[in-house]
C-alpha positions, -999 to 999 in steps of 0.1 A, spaced: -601 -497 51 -581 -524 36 -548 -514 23 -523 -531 5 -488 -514 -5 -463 -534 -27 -423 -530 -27 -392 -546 -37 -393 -544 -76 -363 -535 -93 -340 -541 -124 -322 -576 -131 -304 -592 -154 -323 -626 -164 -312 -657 -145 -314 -632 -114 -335 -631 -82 -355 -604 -71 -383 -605 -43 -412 -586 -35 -437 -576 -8 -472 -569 -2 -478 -549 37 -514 -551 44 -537 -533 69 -573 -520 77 -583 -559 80 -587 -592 98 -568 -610 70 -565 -644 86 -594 -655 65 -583 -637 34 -573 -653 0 -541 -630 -15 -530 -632 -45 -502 -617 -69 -509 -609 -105 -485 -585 -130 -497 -568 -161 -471 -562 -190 -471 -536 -214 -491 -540 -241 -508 -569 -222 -537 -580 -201 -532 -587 -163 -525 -622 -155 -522 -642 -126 -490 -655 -107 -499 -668 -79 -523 -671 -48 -529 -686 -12 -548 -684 19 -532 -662 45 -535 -692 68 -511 -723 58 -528 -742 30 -526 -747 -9 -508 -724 -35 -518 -722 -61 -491 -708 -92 -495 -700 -130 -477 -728 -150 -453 -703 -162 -440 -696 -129 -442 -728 -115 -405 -742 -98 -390 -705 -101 -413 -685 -79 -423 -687 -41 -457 -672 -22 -454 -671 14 -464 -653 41 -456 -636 76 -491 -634 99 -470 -614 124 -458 -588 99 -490 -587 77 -472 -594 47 -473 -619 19 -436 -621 -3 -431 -636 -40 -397 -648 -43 -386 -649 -82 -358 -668 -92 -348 -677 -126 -360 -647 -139 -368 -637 -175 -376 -609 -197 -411 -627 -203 -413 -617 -163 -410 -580 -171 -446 -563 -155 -458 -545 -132 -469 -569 -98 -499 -560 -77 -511 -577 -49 -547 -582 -42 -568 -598 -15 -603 -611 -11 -620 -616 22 -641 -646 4 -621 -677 -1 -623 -687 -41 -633 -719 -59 -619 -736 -79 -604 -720 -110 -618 -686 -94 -580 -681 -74 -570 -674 -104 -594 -646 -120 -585 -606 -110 -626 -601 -104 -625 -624 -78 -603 -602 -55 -617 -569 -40 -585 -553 -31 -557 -546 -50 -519 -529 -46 -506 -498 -65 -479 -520 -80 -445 -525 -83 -423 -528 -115 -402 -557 -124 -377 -554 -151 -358 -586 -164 -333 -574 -189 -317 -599 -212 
């Protein structure tokens, strides 16, 4: 059974770094699109950012774009999100999520599209 298991939120002051990981297991995730999304208080979940586990196109919300950075270790079955820049608008909780199908289109970017998803972990930017 797939799992997926998030880490590496915190507190920061804005302008700060923080970054955080997603250790997945119970699959063959070479084929797997991964994705991270957040959901803030108050708010509906929203998409950050998403990839192929294999090198190939990222794919980031516009209000990330230039301060945040999806990559991934294939040896260490993890996917990272560094943030830079940060801001209190960043405040949310981050899950990771995978799908075994590889998306179209504008579908990287829809939650429905992924089958697998984190517990979470909180990111507070504090001003």
């Amino acid at each position: 059974q797939v799992q997926l298991v998030e880490s590496g939120g915190g507190l920061v002051q804005a302008g700060g770094s923080l970054r955080v990981s997603c250790a997945a297991s119970g699959g063959t995730f070479s084929r797997y699109a991964m994705g991270w999304f957040r959901q803030a208080p108050g708010k509906d979940r929203e998409f950050v950012v998403a990839g192929t586990w294999s090198p190939g196109p990222t794919y980031y919300a516009d209000s990330v774009k230039g301060r945040f950075t999806f990559w991934r270790d294939n040896a260490k079955n993890a996917v990272y999100l560094q943030m830079n820049s940060l801001k209190p608008d960043d405040t949310a909780v981050y899950y990771c999520a995978a799908s075994p199908d590889t998306p179209r289109g504008s579908l990287w970017r829809v939650g429905r599209q992924y089958k697998y998803w984190g517990q979470g972990t909180q990111v507070t930017v504090s001003s």
